[in-house]
C-alpha positions in Angstrom: -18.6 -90.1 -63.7 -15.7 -91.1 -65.3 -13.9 -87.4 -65.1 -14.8 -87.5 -61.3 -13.4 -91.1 -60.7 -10.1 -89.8 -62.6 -10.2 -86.3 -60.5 -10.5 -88.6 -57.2 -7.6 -91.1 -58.8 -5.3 -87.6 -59.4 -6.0 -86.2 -56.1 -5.7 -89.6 -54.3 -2.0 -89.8 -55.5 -1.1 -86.4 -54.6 -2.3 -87.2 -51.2 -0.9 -90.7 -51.0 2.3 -89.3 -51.9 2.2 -86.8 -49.2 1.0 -89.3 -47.0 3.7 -91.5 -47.5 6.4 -88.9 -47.5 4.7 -88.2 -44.0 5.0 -91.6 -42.8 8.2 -92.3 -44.0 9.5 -88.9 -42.0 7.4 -90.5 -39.1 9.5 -93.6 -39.3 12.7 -91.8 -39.8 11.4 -89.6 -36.6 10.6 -93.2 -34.3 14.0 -94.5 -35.4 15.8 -90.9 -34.8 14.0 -91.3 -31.1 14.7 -94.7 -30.6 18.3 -93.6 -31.2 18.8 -91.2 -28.9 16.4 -92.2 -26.2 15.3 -95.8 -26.7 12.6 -96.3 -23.8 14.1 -94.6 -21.3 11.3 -93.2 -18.7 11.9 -89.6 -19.8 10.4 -90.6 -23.2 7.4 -91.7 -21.4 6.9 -88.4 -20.0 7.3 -86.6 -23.3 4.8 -89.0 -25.0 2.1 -88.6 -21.4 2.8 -84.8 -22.3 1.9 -85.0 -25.9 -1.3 -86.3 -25.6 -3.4 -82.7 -23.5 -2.0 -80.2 -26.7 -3.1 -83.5 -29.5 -6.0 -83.7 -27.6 -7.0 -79.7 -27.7 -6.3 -79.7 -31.3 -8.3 -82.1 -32.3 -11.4 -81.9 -30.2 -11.4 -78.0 -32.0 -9.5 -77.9 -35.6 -10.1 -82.1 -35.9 -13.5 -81.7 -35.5 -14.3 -79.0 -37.7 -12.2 -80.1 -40.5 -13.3 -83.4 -41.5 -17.1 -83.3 -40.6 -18.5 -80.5 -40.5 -16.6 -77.3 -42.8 -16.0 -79.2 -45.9 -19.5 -80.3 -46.4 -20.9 -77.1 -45.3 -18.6 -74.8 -47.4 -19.0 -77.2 -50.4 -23.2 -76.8 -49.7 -22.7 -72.5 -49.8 -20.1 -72.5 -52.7 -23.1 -74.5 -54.8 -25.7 -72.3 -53.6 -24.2 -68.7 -52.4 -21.7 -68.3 -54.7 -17.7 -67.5 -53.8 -18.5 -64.8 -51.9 -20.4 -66.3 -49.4 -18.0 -69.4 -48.8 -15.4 -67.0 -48.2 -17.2 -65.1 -45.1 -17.8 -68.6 -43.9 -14.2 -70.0 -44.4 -12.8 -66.8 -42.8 -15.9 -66.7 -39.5 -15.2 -70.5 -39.0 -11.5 -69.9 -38.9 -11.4 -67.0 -36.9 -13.8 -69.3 -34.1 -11.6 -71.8 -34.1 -8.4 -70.2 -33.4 -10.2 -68.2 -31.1 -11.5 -71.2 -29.4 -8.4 -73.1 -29.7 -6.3 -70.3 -27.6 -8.4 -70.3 -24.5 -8.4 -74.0 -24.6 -4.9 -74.6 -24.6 -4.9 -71.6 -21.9 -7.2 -73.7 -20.0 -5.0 -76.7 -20.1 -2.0 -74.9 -19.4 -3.6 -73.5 -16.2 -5.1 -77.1 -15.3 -1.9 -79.4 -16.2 -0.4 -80.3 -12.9 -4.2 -81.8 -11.8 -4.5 -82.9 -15.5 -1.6 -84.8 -16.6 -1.1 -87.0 -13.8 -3.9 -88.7 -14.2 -3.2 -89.4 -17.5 -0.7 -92.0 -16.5 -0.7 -92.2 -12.6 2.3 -94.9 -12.4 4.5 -93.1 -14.8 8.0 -94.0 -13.4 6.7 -96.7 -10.8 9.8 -98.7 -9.6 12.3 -96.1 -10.4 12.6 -94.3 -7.8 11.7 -91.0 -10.3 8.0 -90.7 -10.3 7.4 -87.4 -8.8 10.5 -85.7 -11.0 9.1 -87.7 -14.1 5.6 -86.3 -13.3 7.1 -82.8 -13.1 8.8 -83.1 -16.1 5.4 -84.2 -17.9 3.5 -81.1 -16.9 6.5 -78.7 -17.8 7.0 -80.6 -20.9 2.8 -80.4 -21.4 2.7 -76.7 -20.7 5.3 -76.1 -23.1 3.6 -77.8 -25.9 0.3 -76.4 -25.8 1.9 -73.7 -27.9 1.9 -76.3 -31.1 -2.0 -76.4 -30.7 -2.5 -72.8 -30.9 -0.8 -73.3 -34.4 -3.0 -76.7 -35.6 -5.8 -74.5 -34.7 -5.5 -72.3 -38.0 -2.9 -74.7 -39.7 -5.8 -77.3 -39.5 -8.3 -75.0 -40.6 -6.4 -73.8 -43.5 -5.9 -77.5 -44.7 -10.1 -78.3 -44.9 -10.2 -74.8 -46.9 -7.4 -76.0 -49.9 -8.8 -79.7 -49.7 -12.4 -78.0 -49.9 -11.2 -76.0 -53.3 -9.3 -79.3 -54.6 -6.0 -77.8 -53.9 -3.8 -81.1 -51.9 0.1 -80.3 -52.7 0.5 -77.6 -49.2 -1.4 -79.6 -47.0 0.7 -83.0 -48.0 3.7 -81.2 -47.6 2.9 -79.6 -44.5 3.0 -82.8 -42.0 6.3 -83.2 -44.2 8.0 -79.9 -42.6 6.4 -81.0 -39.5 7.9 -84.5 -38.7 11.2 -82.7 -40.2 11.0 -80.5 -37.6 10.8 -82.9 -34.6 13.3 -85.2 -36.6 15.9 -82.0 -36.0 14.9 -81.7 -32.6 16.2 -84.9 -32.0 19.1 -85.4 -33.8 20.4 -81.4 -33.0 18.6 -80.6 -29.5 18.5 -84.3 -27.4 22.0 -84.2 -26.4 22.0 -80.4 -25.0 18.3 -80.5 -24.0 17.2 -84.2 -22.9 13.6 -84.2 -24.4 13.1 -80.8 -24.3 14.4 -81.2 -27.7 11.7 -82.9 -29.0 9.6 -80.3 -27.4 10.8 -77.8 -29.3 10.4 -79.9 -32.6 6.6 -80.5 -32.1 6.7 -76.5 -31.4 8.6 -75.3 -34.4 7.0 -78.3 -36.4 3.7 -77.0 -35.8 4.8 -73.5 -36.7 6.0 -74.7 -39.8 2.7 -76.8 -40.8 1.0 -73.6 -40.5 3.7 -71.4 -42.7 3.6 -73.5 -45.7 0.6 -73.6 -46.5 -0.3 -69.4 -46.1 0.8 -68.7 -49.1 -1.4 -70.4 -51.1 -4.5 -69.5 -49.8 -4.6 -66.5 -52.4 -4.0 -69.0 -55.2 -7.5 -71.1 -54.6 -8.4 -67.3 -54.1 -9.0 -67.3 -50.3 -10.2 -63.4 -48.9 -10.3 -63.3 -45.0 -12.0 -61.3 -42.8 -12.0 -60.1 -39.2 -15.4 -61.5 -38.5 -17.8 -64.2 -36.3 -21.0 -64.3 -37.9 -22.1 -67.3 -35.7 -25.5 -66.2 -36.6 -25.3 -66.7 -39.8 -26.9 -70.4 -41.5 -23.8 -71.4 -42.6 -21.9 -71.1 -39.5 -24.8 -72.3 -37.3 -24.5 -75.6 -39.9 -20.9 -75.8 -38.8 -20.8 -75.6 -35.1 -24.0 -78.1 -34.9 -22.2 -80.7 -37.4 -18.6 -80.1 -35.0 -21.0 -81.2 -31.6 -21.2 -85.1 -32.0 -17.8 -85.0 -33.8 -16.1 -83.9 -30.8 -17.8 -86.1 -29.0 -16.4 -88.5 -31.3 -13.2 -87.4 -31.7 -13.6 -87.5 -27.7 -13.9 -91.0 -27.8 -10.6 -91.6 -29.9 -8.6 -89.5 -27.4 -9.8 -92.0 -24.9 -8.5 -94.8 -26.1 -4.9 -93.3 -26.6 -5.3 -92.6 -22.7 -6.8 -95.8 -21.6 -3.3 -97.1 -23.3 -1.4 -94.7 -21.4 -3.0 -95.5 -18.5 -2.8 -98.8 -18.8 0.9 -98.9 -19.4 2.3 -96.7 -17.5 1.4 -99.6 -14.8 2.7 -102.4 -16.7 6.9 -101.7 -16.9 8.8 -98.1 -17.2 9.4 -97.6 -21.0 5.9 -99.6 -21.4 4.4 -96.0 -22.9 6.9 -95.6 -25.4 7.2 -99.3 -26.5 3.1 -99.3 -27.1 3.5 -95.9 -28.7 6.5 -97.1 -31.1 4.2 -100.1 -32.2 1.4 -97.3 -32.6 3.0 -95.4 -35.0 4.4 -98.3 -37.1 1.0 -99.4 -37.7 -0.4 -96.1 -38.2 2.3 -96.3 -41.9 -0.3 -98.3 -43.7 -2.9 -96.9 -42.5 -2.0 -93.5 -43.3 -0.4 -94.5 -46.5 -3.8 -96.7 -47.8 -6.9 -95.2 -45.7 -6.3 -92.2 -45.3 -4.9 -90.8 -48.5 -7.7 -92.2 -50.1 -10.3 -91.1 -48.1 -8.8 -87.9 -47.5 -8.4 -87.7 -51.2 -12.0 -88.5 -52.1 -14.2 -86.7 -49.2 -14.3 -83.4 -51.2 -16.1 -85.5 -54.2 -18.5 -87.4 -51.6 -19.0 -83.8 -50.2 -20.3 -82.6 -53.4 -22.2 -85.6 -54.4 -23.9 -85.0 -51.8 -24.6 -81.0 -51.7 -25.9 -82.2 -55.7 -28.3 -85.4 -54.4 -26.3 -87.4 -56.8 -26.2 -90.5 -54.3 -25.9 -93.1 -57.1 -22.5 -91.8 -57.8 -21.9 -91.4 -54.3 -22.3 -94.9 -54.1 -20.1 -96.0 -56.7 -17.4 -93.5 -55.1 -17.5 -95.2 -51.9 -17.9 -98.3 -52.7 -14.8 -98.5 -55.1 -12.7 -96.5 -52.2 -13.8 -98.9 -49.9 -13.0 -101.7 -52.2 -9.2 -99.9 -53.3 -8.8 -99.8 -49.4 -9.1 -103.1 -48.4 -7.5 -104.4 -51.5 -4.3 -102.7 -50.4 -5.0 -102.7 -46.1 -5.7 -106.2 -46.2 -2.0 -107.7 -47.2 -0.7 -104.9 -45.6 -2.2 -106.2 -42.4 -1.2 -109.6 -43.3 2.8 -108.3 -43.8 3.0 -106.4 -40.8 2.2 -109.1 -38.8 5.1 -112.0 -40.8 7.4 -109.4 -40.8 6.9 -107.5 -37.5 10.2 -108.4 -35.8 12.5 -108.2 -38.5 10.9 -104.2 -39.5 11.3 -103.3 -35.9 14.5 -104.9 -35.7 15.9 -102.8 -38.9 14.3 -99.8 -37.7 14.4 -99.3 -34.3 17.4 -101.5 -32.3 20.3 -99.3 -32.6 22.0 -96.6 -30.0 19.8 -96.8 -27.0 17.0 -98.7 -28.3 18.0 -102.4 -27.2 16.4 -106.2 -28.4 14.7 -106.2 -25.1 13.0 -102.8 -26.7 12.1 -104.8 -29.2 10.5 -107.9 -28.0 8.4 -105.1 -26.0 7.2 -103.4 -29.2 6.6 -106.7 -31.1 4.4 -107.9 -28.9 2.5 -105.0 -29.2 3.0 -104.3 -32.8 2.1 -108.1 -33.9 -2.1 -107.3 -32.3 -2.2 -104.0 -33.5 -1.4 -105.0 -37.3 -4.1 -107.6 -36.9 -6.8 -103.7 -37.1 -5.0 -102.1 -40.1 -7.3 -102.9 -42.3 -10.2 -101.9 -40.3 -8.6 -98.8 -38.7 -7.9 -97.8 -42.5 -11.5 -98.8 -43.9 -13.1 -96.5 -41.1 -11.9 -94.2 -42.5 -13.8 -93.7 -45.5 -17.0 -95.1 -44.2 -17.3 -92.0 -41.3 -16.4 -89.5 -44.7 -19.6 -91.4 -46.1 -21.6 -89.7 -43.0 -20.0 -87.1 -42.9 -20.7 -86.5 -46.8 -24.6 -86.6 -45.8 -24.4 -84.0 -42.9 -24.6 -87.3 -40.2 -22.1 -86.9 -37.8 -24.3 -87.9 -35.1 -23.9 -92.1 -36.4 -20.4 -92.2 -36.9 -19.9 -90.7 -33.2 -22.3 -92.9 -31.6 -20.6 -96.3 -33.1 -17.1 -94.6 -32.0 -18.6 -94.0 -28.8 -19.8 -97.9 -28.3 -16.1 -98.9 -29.8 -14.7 -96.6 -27.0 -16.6 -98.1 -24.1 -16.0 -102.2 -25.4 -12.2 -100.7 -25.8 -12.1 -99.5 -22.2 -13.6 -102.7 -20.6 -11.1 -105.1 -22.9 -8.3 -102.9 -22.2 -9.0 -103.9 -18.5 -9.4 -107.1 -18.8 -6.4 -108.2 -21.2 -3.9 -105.7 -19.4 -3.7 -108.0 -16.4 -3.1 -112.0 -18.6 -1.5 -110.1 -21.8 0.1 -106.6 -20.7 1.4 -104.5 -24.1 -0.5 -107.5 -26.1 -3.6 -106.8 -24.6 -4.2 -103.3 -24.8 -2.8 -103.8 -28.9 -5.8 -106.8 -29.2 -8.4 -104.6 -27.3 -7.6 -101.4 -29.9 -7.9 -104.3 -33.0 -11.1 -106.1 -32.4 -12.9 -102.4 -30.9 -11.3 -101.2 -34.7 -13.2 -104.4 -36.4 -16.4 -103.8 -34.5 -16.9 -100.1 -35.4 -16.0 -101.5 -39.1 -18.5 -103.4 -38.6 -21.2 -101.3 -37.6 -20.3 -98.4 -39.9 -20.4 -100.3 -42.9 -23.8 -101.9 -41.8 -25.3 -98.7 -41.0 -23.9 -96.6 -43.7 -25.3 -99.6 -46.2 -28.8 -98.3 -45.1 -28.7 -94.8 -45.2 -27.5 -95.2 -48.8 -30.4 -97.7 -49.8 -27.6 -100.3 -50.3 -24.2 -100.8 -51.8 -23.1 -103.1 -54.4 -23.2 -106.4 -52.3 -21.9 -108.5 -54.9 -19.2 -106.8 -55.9 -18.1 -106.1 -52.8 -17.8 -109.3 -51.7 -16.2 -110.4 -54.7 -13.6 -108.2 -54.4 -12.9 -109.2 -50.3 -12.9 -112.4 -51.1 -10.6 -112.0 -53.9 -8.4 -110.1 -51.3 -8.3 -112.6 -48.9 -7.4 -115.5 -51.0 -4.5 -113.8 -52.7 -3.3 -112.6 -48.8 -3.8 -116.5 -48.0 -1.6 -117.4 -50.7 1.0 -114.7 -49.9 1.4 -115.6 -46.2 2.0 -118.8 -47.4 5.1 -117.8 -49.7 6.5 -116.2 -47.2 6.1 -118.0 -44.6 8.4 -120.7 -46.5 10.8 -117.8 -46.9 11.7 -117.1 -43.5 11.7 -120.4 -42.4 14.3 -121.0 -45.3 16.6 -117.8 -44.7 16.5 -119.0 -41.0 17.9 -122.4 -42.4 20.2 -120.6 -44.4 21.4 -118.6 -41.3 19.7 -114.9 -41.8 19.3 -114.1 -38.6 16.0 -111.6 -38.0 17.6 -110.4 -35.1 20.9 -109.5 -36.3 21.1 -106.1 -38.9 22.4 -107.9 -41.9 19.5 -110.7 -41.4 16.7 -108.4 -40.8 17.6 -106.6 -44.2 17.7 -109.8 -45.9 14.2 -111.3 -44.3 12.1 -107.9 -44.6 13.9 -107.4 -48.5 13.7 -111.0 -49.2 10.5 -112.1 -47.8 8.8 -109.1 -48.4 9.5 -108.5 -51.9 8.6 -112.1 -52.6 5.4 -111.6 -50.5 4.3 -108.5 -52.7 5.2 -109.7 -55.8 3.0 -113.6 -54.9 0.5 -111.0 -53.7 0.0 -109.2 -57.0 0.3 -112.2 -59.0 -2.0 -113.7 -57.2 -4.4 -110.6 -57.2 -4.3 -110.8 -60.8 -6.3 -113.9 -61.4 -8.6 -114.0 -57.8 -9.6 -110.1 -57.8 -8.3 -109.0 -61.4 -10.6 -105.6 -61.7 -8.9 -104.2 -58.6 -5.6 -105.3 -59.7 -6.4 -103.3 -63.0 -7.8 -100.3 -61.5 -4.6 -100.0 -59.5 -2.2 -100.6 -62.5 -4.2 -97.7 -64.1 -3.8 -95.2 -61.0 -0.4 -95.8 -61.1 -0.4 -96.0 -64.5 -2.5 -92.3 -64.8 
């Protein structure tokens, strides 16, 4: 057990690196953008036209990878041997690019009904919405070329993970947010945001490239074939039917936002979407890595019935993730204005940007820790062959997300739809671990709650310390919405926050404070 745990540990830090890397570019890319465009209304359009190509990817590549080829290829490399993972890596990759391509034709053909009504008051009070909704669809058809790449890039990524092989797929979003970084810095001023168009293009192309060569290293051997009626296939494609229904539902919500917003102000889109991607940085950094890190084990624990392992190697993710999500949910929210601030206001981006992306950033922090624990409890179903659960809770999360959506837009605009996305987050949190706690015949209850609690008392005591921080650097004159005084309150008050959050860890939750000195430590 202890050689897996150290295995998971190994690969978790490859992938948390890469992770971070990632969201580090991503920030560099929203503060690049901010830059050059700010929230001007022909942002809006790029991000309305972003979401049909995202969308295509992942109902396709997104669906297979995570749920249903991993499990299945891990199933037939225990029972068939090499050779017959290798026909199914090669069939299911060959489906899915095929299926990919006439999607994205599908959209292309379909985009000027499509995109639309995605955000029907894009540009209201302008004076621009019919030239902003043209740009969307050209901008739309243009990117449904960066799908056609995901397709097989996405593919490629569930085969390395599969074979324990993480460095080219972490460095592969790395060359992508490069990529659109370039478009904007090099292509914005000639092209508008056709430049970023042709980052998310080139980007895409460039996720793929890296990680070709080295399939033949975890000794990949493709082949020019279907076999969709072959067991392992057929295992595939009925594990991929909930999941995009699932993955579905999280496209939904990113519209209902859109939709939403695009009635609320112009440059309403982009400021939700800036406070989007600021919160996804934890998330990715803390839930993702790990669980991303980690599924391959679950996979096989589960292909070898060893569920009492699996339970320990879920449980102690689970317990890692919320250990770290936790205070990181708590910081984002002290220190929201000031990050924002540093980041985003300079160039076009103005502080009336910034009290728009506040507001919104300030509710969705409130999630991160659920929106990052979710994601090791749907790899926990997804471990046992269950996609059907995880979909249906995201489904019920997607409907209550909807109706609160519609009902805080109106009283709390960019605040609203942030809240509705946090508590819908909580609920399917909720209901996951609940569920997930039955199917398993239980987890370790005790020690669960002993390290939350642990969590929560040494967040308590850091949101107090800093707290008293900013309030004195604001008496001392650091003003958080001035460069200089941003620095110094997000340095300052942060530091001190991590450092009171650690200490603190070490006598209220001292076995996860330990198990993280000794990941870092190796």
């Amino acid at each position: 057990m202890r050689s897996q745990t150290q295995s998971v540990i190994g690969a978790a830090g490859i992938v948390a690196f890469g992770f971070l890397a990632s969201r580090m570019l991503g920030l560099l890319r929203s503060v690049v953008i901010a830059d050059a465009f700010g929230t001007d209304p022909e942002l809006d359009a790029y991000w309305v036209a972003f979401r049909l190509p995202d969308l295509v990817f992942q109902l396709l590549a997104g669906a297979t990878l995570s749920a249903a080829f991993i499990p299945t290829f891990s199933r037939v490399l225990l029972r068939s041997g090499e050779e017959g993972a290798w026909r199914l890596a090669s069939s299911v990759l060959n489906l899915v690019a095929l299926a990919t391509f006439v999607l994205a034709g599908l959209a292309f053909l379909l985009a000027p009904w499509l995109v639309p009504l995605l955000a029907p008051g894009l540009g209201e009070g302008t004076g621009r919405e019919a030239e902003l909704s043209a740009l969307a669809v050209e901008l739309t058809r243009f990117m449904l070329l960066s799908p056609l790449f995901f397709g097989i890039s996405g593919m490629l990524t569930g085969i390395l993970n599969a074979r324990q092989h993480f460095v080219a797929p972490a460095l592969a979003p790395l060359v992508y947010n490069l990529s659109i970084i370039l478009g904007a810095i090099i292509l914005s001023e000639p092209l508008g945001v056709y430049g970023l168009a042709w980052g998310v293009v080139a980007g895409a192309l460039g996720h793929l490239l890296v990680q070709v060569p080295v399939l033949g290293l975890v000794g990949m051997r493709w082949r020019p074939s279907f076999e969709v009626y072959s067991a392992g296939v057929r295992e595939v494609l009925r594990l991929m039917g909930p999941r995009v229904i699932g993955l579905a539902a999280t496209q939904v919500n990113f519209l209902v936002v859109i939709f939403f917003a695009s009635f609320i102000s112009s440059g309403a889109i982009s400021s939700v979407t800036y406070a989007f991607l600021i919160m996804l940085l934890p998330v990715g950094v803390v839930g993702m890595a790990i669980s991303t890190a980690a599924f391959p084990t679950l996979a096989q624990q589960a292909a070898a019935h060893q569920y009492e392992q699996l339970r320990e190697s879920l449980t102690g993710a689970l317990r890692t993730i919320l250990f770290l999500a936790v205070p990181a949910s708590a910081g984002l929210v002290l220190l929201g204005r000031p990050v924002v601030r540093l980041l985003l206001q300079r160039g076009a981006f103005e502080a009336s940007d910034t009290d728009l992306v506040v507001a919104a950033l300030t509710f969705y922090a409130l999630g991160v820790w659920a929106h990052a624990g979710i994601e090791i409890l749907s790899r926990g179903f997804y471990a046992l062959s269950d996609t059907k659960t995880p979909v249906q809770l995201a489904v019920v999360a997607m409907l209550l997300n909807v109706v609160l959506a519609a009902a805080l837009v109106g009283p709390l605009e960019l605040r609203g739809l942030a809240a509705a996305a946090s508590i819908t987050a909580a609920l399917e949190f909720g209901l996951l671990l609940r569920v997930l706690h039955v199917r398993l015949g239980g987890f370790d209850r005790i020690g669960l709650r002993r390290s939350l609690g642990g969590t929560l008392l040494a967040t308590a005591v850091m949101t107090e310390v800093v707290l008293i921080m900013r309030l004195l650097l604001g008496a001392a004159g650091a003003d958080a919405m001035e460069p200089l005084g941003a620095l110094v309150v997000t340095v300052a008050a942060g530091g001190l926050g991590l450092f009171t959050y650690l200490g603190a860890s070490y006598v209220t939750n001292r076995e996860e404070y330990r198990a993280l000195l000794g990941r870092f430590g190796g």
